[in-house]
C-alpha positions as MATLAB code, in Angstrom:
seq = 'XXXXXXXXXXXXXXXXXXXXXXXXXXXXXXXXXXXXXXXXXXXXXXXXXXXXXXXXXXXXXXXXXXXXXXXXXXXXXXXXXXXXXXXXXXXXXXXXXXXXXXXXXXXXXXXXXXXXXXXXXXXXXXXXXXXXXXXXXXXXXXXXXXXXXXXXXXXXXXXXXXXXXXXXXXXXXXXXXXXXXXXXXXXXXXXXXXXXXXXXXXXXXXXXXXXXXXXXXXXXXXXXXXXXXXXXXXXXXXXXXXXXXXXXXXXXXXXXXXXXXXXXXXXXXXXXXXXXXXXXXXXXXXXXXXXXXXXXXXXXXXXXXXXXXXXXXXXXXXXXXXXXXXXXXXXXXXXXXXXXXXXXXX';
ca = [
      24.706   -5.910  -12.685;
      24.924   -2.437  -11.881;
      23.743   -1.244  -15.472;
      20.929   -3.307  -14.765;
      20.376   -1.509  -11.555;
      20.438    1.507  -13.081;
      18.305    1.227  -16.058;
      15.526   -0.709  -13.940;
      15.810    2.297  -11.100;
      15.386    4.976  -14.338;
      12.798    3.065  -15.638;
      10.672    1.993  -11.811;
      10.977    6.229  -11.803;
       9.972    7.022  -15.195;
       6.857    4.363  -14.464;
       5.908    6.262  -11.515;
       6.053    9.958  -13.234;
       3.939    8.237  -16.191;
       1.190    7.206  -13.727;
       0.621   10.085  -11.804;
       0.759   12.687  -15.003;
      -2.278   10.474  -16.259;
      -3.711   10.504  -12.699;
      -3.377   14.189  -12.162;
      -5.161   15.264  -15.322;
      -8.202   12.327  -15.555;
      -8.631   13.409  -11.751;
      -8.128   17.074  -12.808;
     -11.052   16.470  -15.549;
     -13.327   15.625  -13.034;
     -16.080   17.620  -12.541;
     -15.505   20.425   -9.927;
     -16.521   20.212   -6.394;
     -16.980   23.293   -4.303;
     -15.269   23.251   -1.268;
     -17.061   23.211    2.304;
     -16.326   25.547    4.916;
     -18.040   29.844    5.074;
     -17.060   32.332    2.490;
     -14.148   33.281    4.541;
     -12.579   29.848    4.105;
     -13.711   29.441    0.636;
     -11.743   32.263   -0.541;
      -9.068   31.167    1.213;
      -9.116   27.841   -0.482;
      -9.741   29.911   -4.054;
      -6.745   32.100   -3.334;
      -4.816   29.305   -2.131;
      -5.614   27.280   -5.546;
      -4.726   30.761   -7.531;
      -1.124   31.035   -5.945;
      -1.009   27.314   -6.842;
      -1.339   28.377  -10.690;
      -4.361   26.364  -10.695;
      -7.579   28.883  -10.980;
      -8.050   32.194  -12.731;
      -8.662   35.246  -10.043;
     -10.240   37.971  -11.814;
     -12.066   41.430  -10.766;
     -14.406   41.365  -13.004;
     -16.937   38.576  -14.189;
     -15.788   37.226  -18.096;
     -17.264   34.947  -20.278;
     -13.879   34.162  -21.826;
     -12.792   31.721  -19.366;
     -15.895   29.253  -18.957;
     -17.743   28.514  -16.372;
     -17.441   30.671  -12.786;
     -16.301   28.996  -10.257;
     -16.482   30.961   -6.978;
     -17.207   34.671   -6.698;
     -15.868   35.763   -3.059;
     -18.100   38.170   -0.869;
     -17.639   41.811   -1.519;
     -15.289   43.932    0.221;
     -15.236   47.454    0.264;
     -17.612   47.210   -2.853;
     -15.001   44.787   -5.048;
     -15.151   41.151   -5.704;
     -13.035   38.500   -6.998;
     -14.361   35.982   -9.842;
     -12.232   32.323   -9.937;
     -12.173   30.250  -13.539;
     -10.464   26.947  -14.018;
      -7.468   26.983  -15.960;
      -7.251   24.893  -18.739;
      -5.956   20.929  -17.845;
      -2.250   21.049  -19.220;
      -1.539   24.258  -18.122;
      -2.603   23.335  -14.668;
      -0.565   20.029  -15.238;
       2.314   22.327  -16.362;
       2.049   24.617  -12.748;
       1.546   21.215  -10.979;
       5.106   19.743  -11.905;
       6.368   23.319  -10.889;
       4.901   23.154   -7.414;
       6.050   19.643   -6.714;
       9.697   20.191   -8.065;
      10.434   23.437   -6.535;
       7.979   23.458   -3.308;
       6.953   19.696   -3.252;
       3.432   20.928   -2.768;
       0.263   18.410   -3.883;
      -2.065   20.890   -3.050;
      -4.971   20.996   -0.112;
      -8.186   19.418    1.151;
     -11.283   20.998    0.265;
     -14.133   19.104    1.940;
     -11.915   16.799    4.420;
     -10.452   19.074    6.238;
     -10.509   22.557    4.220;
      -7.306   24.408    3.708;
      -5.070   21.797    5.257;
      -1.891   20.474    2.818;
      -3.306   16.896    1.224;
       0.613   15.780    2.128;
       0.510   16.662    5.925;
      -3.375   14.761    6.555;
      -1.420   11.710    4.701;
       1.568   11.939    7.143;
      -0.745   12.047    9.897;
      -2.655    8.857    8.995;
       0.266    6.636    7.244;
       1.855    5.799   10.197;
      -1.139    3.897   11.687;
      -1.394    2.111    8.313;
       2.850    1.135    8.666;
       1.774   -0.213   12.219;
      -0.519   -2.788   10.880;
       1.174   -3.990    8.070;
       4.276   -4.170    9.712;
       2.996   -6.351   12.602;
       1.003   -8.538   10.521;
       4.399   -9.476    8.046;
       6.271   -9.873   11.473;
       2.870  -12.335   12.332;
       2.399  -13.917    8.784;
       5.999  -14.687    7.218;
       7.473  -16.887   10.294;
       4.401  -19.022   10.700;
       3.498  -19.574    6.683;
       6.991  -20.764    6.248;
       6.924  -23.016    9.576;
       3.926  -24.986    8.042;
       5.306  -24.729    4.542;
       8.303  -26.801    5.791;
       6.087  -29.448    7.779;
       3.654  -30.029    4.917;
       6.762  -30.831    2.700;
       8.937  -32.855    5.371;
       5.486  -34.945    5.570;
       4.584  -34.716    1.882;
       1.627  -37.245    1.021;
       0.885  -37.755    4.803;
      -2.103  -37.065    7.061;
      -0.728  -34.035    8.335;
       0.324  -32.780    4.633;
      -2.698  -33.176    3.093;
      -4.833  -31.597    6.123;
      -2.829  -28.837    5.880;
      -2.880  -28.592    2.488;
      -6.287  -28.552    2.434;
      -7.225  -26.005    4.814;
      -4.577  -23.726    3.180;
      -7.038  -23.892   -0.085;
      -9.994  -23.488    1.875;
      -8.773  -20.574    3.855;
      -6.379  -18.776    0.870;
      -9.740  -17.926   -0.380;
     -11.690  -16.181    1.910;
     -11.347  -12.264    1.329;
      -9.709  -10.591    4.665;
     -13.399   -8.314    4.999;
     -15.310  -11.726    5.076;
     -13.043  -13.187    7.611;
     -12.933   -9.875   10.068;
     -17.125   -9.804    9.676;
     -17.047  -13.566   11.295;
     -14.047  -12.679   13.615;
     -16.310   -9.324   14.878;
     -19.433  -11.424   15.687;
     -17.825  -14.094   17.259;
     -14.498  -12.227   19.579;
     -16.365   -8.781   19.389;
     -20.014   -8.700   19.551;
     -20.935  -11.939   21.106;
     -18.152  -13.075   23.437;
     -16.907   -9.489   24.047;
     -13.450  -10.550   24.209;
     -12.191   -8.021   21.777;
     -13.051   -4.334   20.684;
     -14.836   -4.020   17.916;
     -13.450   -1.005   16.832;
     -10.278    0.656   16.659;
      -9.614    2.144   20.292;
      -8.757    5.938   19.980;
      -4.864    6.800   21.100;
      -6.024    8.214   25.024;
      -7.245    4.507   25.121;
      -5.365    2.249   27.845;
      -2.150    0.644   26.540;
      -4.048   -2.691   26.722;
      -6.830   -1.677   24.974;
      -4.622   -0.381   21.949;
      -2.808   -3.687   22.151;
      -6.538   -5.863   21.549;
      -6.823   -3.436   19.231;
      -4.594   -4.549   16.677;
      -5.241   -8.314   17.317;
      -7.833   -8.221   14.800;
      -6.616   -6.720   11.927;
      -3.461   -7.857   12.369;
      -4.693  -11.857   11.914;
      -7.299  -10.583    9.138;
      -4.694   -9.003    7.004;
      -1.537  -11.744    7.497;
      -4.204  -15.113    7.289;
      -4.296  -14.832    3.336;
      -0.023  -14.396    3.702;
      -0.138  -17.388    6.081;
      -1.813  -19.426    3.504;
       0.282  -18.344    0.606;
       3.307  -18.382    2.208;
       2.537  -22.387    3.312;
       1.807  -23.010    0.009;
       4.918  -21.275   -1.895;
       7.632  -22.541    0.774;
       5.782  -26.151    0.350;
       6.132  -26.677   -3.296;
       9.748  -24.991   -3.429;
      10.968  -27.479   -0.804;
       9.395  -30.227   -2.501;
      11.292  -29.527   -5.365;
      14.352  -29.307   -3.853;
      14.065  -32.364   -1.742;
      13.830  -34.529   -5.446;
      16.383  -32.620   -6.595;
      19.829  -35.167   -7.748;
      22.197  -32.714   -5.845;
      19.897  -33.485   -2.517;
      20.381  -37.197   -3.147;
      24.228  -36.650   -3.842;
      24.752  -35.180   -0.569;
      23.021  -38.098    1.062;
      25.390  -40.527   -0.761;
      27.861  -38.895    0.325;
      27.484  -39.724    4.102;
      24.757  -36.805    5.175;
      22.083  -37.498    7.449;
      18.735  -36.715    6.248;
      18.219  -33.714    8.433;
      21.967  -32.459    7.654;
      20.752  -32.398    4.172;
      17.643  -30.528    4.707;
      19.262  -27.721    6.816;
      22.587  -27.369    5.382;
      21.160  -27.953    1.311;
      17.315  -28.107    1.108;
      16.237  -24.924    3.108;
      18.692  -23.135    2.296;
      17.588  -23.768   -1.813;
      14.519  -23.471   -1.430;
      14.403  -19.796    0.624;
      16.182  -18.284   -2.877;
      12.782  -17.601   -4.533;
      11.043  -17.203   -1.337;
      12.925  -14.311    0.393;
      12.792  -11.707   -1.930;
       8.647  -12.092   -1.831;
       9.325  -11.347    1.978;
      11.596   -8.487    1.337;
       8.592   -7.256   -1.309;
       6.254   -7.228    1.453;
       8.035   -5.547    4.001;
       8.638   -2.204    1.440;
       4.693   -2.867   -0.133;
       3.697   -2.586    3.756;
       0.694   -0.734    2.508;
      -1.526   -2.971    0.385;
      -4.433   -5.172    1.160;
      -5.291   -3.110    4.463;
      -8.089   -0.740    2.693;
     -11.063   -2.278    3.495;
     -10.119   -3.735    6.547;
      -9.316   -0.304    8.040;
     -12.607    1.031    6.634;
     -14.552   -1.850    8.465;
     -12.433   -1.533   12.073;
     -12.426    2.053   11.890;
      -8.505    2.539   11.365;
      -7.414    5.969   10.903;
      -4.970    4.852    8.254;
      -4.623    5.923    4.285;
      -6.563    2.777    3.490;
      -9.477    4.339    4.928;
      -8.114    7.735    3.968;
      -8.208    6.620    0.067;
     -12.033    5.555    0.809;
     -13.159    8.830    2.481;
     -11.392   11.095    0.009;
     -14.075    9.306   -2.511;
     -16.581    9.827   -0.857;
     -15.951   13.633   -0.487;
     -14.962   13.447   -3.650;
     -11.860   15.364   -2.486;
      -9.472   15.005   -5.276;
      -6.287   16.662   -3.774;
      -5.596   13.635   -0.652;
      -7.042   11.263   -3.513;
      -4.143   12.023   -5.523;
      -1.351   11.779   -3.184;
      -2.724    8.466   -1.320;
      -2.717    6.882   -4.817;
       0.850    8.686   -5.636;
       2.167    7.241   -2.411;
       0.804    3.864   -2.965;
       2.301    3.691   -6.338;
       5.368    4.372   -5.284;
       5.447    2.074   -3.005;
       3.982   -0.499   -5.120;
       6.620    0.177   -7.960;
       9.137    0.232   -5.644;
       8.901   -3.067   -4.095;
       9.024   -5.168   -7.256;
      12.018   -3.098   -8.285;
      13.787   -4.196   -5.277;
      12.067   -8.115   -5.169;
      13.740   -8.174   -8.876;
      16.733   -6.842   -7.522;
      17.334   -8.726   -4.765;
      17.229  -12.311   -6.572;
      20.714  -11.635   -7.890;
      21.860  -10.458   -4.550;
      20.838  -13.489   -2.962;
      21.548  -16.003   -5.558;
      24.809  -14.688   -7.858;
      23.832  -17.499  -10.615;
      21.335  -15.275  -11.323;
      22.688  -11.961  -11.559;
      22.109   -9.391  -14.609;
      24.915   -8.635  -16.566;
      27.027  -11.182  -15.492;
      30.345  -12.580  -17.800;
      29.954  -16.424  -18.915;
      32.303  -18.638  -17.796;
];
């Protein structure tokens, strides 16, 4: 098990440095945007990207280095001309800065001149919030009605609930917070419809993260109803189920001390996943509500076409991403020893 452990943790990391090498140079072969702010910032940003080893400073204009890039204003009669350097050699400087400085370079049209690294530490936690509180929302109450649709399998209640689970799984979480908006929002006024700034009231930052928090967990609600459902199902048709009756159990002593406990083997590790993956699913949403998160982050950075936070939000997310199926894979032999990698036959 613990060579397992290893070579899946070597492997999760060598994933991860895969992904963003070929992120950094397609985003690096972008075409160039200039950066906003006066000349003053400008060359800031310029001399900022030279000490980064990613630009060419030169006193002189060349024609040996492609296109110009930025020539700063004059001072005291001299001026400095900036040239890309070539992909791999910036890709080359790039693994130096984020080894030695852990540096992923700055915003240029955002907010110019400030690290990419600190504007995502500034906006994750918001995004951590929200996920957090809509696992704490989603996982108790999917697995409550999976259990009651199985303990009344082929009943009324099972198969309205059933039902409505495959009506709802489908409905995309932006579709669901544009009804949810009209309805609580705009024409009862019971919620905001926006995301209250943080000098808001304490019970105005609470209703704020009613809605979200519903729209993100309902399609976990549904899913998790459905998974826990069919697993404890299973188990209750299972001979060792119908042993333990025979041997003097009571039907709910069998379904506590046997069935659940089965059936949660395949089912806890998805909720372990989505605790650590605590930041997917939530981009849109945040766009539409307004949430300063790196959801919306990811979807402004396009837009400004600001390659720098682009490239760290999707670094962080695959990380994260990576890093909860290593530990869902994991944790099934932790939880179930049958199961366990590397184990000795009996």
């Amino acid at each position: 098990m613990a060579k397992y452990v290893l070579k899946r943790i070597v492997l999760a990391c060598v994933t991860t440095f895969i992904i963003l090498s070929l992120s950094f140079i397609l985003i690096k072969l972008l075409p160039f945007e200039r950066p906003l702010g006066n000349d003053t910032a400008q060359t800031a940003y310029f001399d900022r990207q030279y000490n980064l080893g990613y630009v060419y400073r030169l006193d002189q204009q060349s024609d040996l280095y492609g296109e110009l890039l930025y020539k700063s204003p004059s001072n005291k009669g001299k001026s400095s001309y900036y040239y890309t350097v070539p992909v791999m050699t910036q890709y080359v400087h790039w693994l130096e800065n984020i080894f030695t400085k852990w540096d992923w370079g700055d915003s240029k049209t955002f907010q110019p001149n400030v690290k990419a690294s600190v504007i995502i530490m500034k906006r994750i936690g918001y995004s951590i919030r929200l996920n957090i509180f809509s696992v704490i929302f989603s996982v108790p109450l999917g697995i409550l009605l999976g259990i009651w649709a199985a303990l009344k399998k082929n009943s009324a209640t099972d198969h309205i609930i059933s039902t409505l689970v495959m009506i709802f799984i489908s409905i995309p979480s932006f579709v669901l917070i544009t009804f949810i908006l009209k309805i609580f929002a705009y024409n009862f006024g019971l919620l905001p419809s926006t995301w209250p700034p943080d000098t808001s009231p304490l019970s105005a930052r609470v209703q704020g993260y009613i809605i979200p928090v519903f729209c993100l967990s309902f399609s976990s609600i549904c899913g998790y109803c459905r998974f826990v459902r069919a697993e404890l199902c299973d188990v209750l048709e299972s001979d060792y189920l119908l042993l333990a009756r025979t041997k003097g159990l009571t039907r709910r002593q069998a379904i506590i001390r046997h069935a659940l406990k089965n059936s949660m083997v395949p089912i806890f590790p998805s909720i372990l996943s989505e605790f650590i993956g605590i930041l997917g699913g939530s981009m849109i949403l945040e766009q539409l509500y307004g949430i300063p998160g790196i959801g919306k982050l990811f979807v402004l950075a396009l837009n400004y076409k600001d390659y720098d936070i682009l490239f760290v939000d999707m670094a962080l997310v695959t990380a994260i991403s990576l890093g909860a199926g290593l530990i869902t894979d994991l944790s099934y032999g932790f939880i179930d020893p049958r199961i366990r990698m590397g184990a000795k036959n009996s």
